[in-house]
LUMMARRO-951216 format. One record per atom (N, C-alpha, C): x, y, z; residue in one letter; residue number from 0; atom name. Coordinates in pm, whole numbers, plus 50000, padded with zeros to 5 digits. Layout:
// residues N
X; Y; Z; A; NUM; CA
...
This chain:
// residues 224
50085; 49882; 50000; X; 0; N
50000; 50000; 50000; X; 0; CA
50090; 50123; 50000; X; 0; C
50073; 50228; 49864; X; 1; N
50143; 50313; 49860; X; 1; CA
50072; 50462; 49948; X; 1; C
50149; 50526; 50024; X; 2; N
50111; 50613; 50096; X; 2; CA
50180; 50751; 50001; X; 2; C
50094; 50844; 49945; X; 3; N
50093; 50990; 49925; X; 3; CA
50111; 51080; 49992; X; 3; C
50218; 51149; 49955; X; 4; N
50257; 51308; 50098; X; 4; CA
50256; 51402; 49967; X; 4; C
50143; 51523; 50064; X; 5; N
50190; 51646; 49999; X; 5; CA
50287; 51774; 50017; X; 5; C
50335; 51800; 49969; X; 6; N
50454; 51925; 50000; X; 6; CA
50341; 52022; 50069; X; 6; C
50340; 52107; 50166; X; 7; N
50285; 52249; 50190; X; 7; CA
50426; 52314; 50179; X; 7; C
50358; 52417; 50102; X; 8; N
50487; 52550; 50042; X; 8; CA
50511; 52657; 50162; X; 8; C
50612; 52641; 50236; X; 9; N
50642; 52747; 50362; X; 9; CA
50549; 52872; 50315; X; 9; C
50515; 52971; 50353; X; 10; N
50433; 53078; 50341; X; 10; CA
50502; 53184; 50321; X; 10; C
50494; 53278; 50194; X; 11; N
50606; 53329; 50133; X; 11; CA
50582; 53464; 50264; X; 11; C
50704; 53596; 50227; X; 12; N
50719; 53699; 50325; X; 12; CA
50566; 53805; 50301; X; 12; C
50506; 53778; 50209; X; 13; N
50357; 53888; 50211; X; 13; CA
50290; 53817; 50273; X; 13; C
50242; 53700; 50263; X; 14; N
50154; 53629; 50299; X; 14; CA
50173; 53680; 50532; X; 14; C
50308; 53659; 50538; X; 15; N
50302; 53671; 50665; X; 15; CA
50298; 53797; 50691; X; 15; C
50326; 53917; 50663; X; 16; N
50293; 54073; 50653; X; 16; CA
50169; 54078; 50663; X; 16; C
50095; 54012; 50613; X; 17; N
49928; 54020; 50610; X; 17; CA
49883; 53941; 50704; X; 17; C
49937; 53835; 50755; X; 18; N
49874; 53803; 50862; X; 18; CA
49907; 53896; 50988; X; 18; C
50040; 53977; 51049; X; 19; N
50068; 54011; 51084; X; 19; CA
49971; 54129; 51128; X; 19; C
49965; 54169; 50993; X; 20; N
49883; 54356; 51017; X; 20; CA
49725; 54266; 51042; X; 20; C
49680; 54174; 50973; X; 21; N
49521; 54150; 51004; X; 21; CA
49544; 54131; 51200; X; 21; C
49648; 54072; 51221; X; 22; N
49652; 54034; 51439; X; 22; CA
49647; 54186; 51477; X; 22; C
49746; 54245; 51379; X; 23; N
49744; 54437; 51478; X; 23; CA
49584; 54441; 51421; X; 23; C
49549; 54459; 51398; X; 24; N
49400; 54531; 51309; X; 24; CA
49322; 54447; 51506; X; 24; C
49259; 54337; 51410; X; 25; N
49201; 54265; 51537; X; 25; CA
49269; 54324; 51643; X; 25; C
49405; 54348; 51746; X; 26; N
49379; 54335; 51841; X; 26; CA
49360; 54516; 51907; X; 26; C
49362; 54584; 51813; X; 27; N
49307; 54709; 51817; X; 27; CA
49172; 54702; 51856; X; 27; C
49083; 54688; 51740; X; 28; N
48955; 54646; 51763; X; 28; CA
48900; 54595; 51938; X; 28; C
48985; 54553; 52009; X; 29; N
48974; 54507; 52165; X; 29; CA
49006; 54620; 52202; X; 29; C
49135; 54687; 52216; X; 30; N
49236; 54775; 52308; X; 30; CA
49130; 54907; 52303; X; 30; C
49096; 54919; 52170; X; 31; N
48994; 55068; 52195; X; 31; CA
48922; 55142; 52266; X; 31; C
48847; 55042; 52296; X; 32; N
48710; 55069; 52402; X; 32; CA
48763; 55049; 52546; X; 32; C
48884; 54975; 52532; X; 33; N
48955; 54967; 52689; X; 33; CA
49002; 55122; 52725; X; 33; C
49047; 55145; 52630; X; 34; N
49151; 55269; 52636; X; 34; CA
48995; 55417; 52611; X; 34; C
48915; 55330; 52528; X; 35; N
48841; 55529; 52584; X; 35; CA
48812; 55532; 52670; X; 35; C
48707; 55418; 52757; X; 36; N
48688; 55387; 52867; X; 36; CA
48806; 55465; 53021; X; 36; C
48906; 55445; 52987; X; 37; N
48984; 55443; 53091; X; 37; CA
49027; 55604; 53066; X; 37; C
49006; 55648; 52962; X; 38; N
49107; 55799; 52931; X; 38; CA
49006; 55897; 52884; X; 38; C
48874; 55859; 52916; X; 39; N
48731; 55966; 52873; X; 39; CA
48763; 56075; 52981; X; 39; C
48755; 56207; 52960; X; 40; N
48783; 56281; 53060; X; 40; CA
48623; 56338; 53158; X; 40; C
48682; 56310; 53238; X; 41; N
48562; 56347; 53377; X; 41; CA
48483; 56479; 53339; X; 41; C
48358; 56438; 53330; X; 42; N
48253; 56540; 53316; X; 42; CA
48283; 56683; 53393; X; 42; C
48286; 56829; 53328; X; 43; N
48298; 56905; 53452; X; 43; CA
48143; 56980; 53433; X; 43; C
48121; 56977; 53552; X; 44; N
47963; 57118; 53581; X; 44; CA
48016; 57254; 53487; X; 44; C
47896; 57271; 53440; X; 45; N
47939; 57404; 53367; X; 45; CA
47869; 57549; 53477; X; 45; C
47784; 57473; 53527; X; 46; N
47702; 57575; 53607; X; 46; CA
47777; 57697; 53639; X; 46; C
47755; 57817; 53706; X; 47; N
47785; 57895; 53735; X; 47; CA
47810; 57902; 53865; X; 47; C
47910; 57913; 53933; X; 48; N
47922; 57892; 54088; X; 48; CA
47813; 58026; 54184; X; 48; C
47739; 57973; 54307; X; 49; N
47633; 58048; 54328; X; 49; CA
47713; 58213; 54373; X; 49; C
47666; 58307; 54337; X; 50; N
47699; 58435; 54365; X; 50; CA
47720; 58463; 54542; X; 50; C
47892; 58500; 54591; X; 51; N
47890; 58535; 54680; X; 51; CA
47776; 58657; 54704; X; 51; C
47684; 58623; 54909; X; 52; N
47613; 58730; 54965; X; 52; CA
47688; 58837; 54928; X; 52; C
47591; 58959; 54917; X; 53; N
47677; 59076; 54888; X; 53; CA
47576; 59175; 54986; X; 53; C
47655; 59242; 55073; X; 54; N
47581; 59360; 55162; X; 54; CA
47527; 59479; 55099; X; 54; C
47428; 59487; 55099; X; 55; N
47318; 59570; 54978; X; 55; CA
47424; 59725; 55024; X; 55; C
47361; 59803; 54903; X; 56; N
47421; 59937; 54942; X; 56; CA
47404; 60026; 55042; X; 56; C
47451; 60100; 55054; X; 57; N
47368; 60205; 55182; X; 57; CA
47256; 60310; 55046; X; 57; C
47172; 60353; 55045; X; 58; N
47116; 60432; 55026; X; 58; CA
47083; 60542; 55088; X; 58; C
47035; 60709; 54975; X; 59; N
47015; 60771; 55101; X; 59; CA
46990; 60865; 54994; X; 59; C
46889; 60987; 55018; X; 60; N
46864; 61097; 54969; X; 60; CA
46931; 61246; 54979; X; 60; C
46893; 61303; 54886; X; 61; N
46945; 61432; 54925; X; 61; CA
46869; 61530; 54996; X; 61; C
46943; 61604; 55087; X; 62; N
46886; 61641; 55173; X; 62; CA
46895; 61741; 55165; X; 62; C
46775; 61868; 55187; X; 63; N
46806; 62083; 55154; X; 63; CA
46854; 62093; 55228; X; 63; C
46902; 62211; 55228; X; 64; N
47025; 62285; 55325; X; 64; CA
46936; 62307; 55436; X; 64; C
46802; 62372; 55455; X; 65; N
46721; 62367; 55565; X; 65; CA
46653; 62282; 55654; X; 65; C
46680; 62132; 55569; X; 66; N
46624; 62001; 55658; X; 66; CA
46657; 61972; 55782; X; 66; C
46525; 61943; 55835; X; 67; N
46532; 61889; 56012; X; 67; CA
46470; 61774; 56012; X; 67; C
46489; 61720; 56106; X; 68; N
46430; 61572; 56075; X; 68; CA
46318; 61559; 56153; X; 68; C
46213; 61506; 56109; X; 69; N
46060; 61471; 56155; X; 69; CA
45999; 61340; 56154; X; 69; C
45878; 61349; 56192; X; 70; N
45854; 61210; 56169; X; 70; CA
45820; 61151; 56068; X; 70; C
45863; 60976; 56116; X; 71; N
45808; 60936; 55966; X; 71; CA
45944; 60932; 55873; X; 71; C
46057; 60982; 55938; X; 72; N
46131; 60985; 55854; X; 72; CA
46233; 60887; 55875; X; 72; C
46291; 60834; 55817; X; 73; N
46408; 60697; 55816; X; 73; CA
46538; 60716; 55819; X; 73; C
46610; 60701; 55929; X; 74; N
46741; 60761; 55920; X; 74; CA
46810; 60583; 55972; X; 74; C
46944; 60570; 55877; X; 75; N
47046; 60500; 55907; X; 75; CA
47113; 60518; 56000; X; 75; C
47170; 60448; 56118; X; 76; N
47248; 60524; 56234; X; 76; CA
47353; 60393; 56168; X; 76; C
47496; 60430; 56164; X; 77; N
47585; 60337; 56154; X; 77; CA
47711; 60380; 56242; X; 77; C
47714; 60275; 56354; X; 78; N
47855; 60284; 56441; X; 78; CA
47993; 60187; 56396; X; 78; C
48132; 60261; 56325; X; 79; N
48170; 60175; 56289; X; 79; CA
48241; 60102; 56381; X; 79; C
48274; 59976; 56287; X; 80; N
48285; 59840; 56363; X; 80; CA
48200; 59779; 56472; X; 80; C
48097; 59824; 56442; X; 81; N
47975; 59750; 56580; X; 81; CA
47867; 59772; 56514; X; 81; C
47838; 59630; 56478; X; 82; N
47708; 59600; 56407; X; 82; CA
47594; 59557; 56479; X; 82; C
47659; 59538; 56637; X; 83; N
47523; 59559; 56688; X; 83; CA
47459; 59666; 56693; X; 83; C
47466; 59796; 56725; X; 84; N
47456; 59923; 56735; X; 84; CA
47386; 59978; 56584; X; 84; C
47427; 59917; 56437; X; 85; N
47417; 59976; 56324; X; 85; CA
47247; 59937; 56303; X; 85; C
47197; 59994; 56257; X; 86; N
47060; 59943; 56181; X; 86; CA
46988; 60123; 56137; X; 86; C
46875; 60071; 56060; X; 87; N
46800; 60216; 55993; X; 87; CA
46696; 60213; 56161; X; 87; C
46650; 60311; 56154; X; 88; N
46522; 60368; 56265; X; 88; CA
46429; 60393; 56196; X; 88; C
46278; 60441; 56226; X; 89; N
46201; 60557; 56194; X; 89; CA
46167; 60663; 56315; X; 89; C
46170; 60778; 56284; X; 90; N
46112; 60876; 56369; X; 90; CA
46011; 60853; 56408; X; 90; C
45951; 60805; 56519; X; 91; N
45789; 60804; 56586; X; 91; CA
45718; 60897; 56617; X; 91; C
45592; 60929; 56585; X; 92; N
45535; 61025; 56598; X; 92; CA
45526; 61162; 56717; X; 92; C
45620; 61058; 56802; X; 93; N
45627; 61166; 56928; X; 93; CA
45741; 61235; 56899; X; 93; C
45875; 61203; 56801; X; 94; N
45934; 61290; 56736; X; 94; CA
46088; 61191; 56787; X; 94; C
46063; 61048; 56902; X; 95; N
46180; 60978; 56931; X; 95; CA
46238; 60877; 56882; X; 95; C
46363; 60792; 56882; X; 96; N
46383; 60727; 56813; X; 96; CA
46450; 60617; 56928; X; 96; C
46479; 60515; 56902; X; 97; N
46515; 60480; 56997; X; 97; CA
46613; 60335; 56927; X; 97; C
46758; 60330; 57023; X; 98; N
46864; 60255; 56977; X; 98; CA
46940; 60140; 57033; X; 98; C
46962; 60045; 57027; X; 99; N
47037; 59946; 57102; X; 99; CA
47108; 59999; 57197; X; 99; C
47115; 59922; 57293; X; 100; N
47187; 59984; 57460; X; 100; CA
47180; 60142; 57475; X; 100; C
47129; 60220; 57357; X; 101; N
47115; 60378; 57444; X; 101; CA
46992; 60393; 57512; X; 101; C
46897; 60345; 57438; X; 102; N
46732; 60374; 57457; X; 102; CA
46646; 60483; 57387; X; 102; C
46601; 60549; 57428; X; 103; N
46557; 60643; 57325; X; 103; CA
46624; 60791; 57333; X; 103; C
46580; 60886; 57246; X; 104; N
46668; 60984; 57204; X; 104; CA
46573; 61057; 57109; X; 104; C
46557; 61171; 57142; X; 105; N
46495; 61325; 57038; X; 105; CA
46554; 61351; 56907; X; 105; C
46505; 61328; 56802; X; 106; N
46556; 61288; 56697; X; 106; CA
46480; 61441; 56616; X; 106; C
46341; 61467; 56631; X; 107; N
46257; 61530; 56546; X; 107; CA
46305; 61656; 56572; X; 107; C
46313; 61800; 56500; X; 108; N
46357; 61903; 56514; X; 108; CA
46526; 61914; 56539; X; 108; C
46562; 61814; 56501; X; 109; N
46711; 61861; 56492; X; 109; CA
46774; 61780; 56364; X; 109; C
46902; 61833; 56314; X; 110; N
46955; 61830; 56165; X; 110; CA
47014; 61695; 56203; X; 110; C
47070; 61647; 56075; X; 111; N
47109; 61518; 56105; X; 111; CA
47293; 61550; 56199; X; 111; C
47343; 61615; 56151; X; 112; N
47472; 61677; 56268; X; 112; CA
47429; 61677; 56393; X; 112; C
47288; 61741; 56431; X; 113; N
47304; 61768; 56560; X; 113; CA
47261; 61635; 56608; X; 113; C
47161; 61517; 56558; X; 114; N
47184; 61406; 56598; X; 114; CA
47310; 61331; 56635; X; 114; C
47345; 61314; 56506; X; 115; N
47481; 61268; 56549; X; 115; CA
47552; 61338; 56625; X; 115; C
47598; 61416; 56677; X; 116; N
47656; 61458; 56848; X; 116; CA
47554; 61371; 56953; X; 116; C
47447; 61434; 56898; X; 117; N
47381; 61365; 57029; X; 117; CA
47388; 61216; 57055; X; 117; C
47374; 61162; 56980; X; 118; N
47432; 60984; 56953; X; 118; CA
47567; 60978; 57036; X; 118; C
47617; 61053; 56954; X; 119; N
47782; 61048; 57018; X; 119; CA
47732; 61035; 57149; X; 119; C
47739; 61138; 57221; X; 120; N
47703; 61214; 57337; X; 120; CA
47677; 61058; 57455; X; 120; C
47574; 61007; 57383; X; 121; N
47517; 60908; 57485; X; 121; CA
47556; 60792; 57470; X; 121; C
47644; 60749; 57361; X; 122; N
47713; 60610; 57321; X; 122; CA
47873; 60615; 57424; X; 122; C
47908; 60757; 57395; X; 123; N
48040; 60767; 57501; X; 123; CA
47999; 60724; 57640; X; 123; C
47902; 60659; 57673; X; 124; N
47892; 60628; 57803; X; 124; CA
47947; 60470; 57798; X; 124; C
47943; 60424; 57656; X; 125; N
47938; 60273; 57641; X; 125; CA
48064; 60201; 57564; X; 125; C
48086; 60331; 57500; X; 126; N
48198; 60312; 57375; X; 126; CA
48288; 60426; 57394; X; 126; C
48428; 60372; 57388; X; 127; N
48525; 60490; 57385; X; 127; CA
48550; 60533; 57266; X; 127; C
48552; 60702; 57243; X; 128; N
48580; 60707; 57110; X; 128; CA
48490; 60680; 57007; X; 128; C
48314; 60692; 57019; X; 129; N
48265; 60614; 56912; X; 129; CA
48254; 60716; 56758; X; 129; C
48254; 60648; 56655; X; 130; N
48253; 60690; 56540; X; 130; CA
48089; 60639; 56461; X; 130; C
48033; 60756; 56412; X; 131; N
47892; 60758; 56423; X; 131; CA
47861; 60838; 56286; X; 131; C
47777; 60752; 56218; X; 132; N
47732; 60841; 56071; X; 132; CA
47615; 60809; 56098; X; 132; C
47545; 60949; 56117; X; 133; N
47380; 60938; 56034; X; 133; CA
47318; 60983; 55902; X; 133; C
47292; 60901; 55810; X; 134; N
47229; 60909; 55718; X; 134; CA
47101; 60897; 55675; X; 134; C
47036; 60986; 55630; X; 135; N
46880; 61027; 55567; X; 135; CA
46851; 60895; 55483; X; 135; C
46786; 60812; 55466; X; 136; N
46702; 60715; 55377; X; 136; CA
46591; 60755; 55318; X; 136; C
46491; 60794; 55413; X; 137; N
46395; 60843; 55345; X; 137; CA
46323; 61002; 55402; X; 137; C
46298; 61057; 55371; X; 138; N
46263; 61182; 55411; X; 138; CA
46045; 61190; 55372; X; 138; C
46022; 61145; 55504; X; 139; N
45870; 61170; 55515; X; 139; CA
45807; 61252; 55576; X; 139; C
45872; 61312; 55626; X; 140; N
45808; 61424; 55705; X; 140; CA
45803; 61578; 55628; X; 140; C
45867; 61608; 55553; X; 141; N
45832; 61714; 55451; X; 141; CA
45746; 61696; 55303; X; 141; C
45619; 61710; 55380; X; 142; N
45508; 61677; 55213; X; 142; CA
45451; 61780; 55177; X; 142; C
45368; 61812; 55139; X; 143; N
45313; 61898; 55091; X; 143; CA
45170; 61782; 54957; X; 143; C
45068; 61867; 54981; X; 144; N
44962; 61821; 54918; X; 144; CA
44863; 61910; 54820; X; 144; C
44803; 61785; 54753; X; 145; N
44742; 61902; 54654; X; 145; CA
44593; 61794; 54589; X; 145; C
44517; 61880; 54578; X; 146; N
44365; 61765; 54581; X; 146; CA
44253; 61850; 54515; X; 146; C
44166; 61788; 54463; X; 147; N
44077; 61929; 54395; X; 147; CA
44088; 61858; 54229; X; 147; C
44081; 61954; 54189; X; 148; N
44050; 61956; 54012; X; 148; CA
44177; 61935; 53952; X; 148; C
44287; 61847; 53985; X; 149; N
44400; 61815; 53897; X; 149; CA
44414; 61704; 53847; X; 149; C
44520; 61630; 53746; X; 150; N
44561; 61543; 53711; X; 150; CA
44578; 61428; 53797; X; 150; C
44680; 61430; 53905; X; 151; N
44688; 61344; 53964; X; 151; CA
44744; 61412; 54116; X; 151; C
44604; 61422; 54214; X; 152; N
44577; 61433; 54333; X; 152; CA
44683; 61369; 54408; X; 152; C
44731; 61441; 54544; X; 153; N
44863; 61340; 54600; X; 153; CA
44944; 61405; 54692; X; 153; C
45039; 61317; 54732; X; 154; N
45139; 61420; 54815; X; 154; CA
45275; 61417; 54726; X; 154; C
45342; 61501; 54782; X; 155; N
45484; 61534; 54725; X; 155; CA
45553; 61555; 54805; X; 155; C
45707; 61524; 54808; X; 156; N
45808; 61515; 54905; X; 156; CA
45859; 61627; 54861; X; 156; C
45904; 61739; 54980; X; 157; N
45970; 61835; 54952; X; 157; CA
46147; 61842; 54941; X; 157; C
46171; 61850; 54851; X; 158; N
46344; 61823; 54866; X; 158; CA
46417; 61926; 54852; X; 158; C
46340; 62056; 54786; X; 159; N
46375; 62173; 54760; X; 159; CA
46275; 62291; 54754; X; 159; C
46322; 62398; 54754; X; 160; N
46212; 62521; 54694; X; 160; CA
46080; 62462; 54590; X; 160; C
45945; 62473; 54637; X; 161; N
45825; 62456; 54568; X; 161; CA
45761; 62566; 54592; X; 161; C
45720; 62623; 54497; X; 162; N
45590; 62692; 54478; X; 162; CA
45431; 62659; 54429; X; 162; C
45367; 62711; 54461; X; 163; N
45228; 62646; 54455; X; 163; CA
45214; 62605; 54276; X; 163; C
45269; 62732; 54224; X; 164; N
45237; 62681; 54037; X; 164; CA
45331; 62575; 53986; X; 164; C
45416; 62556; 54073; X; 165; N
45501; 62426; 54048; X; 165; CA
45416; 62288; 54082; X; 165; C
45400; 62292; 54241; X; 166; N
45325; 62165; 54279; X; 166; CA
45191; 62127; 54197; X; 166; C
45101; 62250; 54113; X; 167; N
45021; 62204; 54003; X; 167; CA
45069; 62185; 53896; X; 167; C
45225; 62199; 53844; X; 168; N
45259; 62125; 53690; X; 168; CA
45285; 62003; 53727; X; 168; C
45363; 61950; 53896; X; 169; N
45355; 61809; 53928; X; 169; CA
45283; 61775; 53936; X; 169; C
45173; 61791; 53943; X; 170; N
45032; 61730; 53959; X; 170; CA
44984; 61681; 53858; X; 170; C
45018; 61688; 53742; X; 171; N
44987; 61685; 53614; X; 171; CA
44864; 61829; 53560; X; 171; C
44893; 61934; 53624; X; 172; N
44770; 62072; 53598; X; 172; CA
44667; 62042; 53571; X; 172; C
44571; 62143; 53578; X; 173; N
44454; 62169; 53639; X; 173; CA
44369; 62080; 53532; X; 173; C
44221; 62022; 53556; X; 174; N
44147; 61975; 53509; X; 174; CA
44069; 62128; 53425; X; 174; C
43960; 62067; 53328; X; 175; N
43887; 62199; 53259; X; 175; CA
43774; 62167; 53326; X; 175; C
43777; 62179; 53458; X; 176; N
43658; 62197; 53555; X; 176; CA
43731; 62243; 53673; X; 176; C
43839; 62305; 53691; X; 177; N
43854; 62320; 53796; X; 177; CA
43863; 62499; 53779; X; 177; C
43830; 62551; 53914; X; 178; N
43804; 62735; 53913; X; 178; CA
43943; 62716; 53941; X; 178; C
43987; 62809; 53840; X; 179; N
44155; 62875; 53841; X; 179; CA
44157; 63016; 53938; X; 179; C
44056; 63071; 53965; X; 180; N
44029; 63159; 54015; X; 180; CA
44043; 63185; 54194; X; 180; C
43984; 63058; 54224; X; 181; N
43942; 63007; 54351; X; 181; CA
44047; 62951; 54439; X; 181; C
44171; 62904; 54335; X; 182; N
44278; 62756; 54442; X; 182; CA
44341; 62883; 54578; X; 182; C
44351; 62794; 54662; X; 183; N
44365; 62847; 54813; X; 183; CA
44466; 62741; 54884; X; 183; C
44540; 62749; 54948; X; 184; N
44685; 62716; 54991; X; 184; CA
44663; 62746; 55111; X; 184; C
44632; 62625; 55194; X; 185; N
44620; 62599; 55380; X; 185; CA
44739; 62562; 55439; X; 185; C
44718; 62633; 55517; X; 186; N
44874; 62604; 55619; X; 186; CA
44795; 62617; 55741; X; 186; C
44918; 62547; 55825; X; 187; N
44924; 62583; 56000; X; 187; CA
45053; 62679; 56056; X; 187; C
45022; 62781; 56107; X; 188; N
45110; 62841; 56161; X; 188; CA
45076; 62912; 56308; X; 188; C
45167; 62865; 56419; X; 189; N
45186; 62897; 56523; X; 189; CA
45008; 62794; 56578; X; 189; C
45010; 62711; 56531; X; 190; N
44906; 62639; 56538; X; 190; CA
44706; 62685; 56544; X; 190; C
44785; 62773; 56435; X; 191; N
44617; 62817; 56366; X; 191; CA
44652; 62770; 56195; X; 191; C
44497; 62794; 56175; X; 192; N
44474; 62738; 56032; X; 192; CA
44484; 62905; 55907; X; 192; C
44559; 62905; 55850; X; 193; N
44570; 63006; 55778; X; 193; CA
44554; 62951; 55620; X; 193; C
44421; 63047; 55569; X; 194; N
44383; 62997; 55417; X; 194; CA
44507; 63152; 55314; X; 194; C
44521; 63063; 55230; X; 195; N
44634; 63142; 55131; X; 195; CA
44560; 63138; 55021; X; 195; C
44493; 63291; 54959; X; 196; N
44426; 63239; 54804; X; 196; CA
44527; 63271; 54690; X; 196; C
44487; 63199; 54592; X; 197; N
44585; 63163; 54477; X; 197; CA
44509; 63195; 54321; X; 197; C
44544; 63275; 54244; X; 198; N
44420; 63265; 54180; X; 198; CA
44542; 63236; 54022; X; 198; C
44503; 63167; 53958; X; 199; N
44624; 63050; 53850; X; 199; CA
44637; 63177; 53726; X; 199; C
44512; 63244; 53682; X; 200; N
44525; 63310; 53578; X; 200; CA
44568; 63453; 53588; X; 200; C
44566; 63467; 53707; X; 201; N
44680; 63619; 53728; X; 201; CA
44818; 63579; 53729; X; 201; C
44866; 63454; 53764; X; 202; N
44994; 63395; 53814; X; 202; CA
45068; 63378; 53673; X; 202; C
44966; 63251; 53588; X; 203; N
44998; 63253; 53461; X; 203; CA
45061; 63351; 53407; X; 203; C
44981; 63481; 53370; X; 204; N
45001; 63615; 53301; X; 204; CA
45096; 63664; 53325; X; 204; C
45162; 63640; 53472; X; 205; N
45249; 63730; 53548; X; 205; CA
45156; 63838; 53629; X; 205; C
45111; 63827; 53714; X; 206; N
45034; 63901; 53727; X; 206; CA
45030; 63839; 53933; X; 206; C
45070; 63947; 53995; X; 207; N
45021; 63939; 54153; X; 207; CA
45101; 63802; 54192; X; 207; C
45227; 63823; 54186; X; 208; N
45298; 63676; 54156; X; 208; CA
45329; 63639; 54285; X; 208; C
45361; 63751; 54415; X; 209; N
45343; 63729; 54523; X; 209; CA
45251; 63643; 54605; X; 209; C
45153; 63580; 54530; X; 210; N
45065; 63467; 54566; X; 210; CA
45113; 63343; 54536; X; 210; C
45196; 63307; 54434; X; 211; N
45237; 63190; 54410; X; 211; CA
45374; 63177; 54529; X; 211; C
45354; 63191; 54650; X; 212; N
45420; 63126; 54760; X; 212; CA
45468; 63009; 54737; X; 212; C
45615; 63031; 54840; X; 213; N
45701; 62877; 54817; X; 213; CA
45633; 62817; 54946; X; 213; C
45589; 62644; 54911; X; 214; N
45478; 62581; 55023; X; 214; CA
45598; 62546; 55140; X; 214; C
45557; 62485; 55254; X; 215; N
45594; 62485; 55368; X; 215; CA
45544; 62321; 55335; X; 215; C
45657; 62280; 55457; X; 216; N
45575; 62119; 55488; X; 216; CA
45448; 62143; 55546; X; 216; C
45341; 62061; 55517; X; 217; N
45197; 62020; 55539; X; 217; CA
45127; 62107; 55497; X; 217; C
45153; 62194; 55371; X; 218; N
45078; 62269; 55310; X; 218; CA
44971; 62202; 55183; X; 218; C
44868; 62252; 55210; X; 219; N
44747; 62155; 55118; X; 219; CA
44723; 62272; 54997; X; 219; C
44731; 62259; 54910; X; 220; N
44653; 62296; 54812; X; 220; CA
44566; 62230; 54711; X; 220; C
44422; 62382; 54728; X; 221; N
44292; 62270; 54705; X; 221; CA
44255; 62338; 54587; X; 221; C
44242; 62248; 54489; X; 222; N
44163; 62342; 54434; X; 222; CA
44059; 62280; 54366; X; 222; C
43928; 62404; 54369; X; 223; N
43799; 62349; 54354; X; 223; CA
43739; 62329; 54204; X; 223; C
């Protein structure tokens, strides 16, 4: 019994180049997903980091050269470096105000300087040396009013020189029903009631101009 052998032809140098690069190919195909996996970079928050608290501003109005303080009105007392002591007040109708460890204190009829001494004054019992700003916030105690036949009826804060034909162009002026003839300007003085007449179409013209008076706090003007 004759037995047959076949030659296999060693495998020339391409043949193994190609097997070679097909093993790199394949073992890429594995290593990939290992390697994004491991080298994906960490998600970052894009968010916005939350806004440091921020201590609101001080606010504060301007104040006429003739202002006294009344009621109703809002004053900042700030002692520095002692925030217990710091906070806004209001003037109480009896005209006092009253403050951490001083107690109360006459605030109404005097300028904001002469407060502050007086602050001073009674904090030196507690504090050596204290350093003391008072500042105006709101100013309510100087109004002035106006009601009757205008645009828009109301009060107004006095911050400066007003005259009566002024406080009716703030008003939005006179209605075409209201007597121009007639408007009258009430005050209190020395605690009587004093009527002021005003008459718009002499004022207009130029005419008796000495009636268009600069108003006072709590002055009403009416007109019918």
């Amino acid at each position: 019994m004759r037995m047959s052998f076949t030659m296999v032809s060693p495998p020339t140098v391409g043949q193994v180049r190609v097997a070679i690069v097909a093993a790199l190919l394949l073992s890429t195909l594995f290593v990939l997903p290992v390697v994004a996996q491991t080298t994906a970079p960490r998600s970052v928050s894009t968010a916005a980091p939350a806004p440091a608290a921020q201590r609101p501003a001080e606010s504060s109005v301007d104040v006429p050269p003739e202002y006294v303080i009344g009621p109703q009105d809002v004053l900042g007392i700030n002692f520095w470096r002692d925030a217990d002591m710091t906070g806004d007040v209001t003037v109480r109708p009896d005209g006092r105000i009253t403050l951490p460890l001083i107690g109360d204190l006459t605030a109404a009829g005097l300028t904001p300087e002469a407060l502050k001494a007086a602050i001073r004054t009674a904090a030196s019992k507690l504090i050596e040396d204290p350093a003391i700003t008072v500042i105006v916030r709101q100013i309510n105690s100087r109004k002035v009013f106006i009601t009757g036949q205008v645009t828009t009826p109301g009060a107004h804060v006095l911050t400066g020189p007003l005259t009566v034909m002024q406080l009716i162009s703030l008003a939005g002026g006179l209605t075409e029903f209201a007597k121009k003839k007639d408007i009258t300007v009430m005050r209190t003085e020395n605690g009587k009631q004093v009527v002021l007449p005003f008459n718009y179409n002499d004022v207009a013209k130029g005419k008796n101009l000495a009636q268009n008076v600069v108003l006072k706090p709590g002055d009403t003007v009416v007109v019918p």
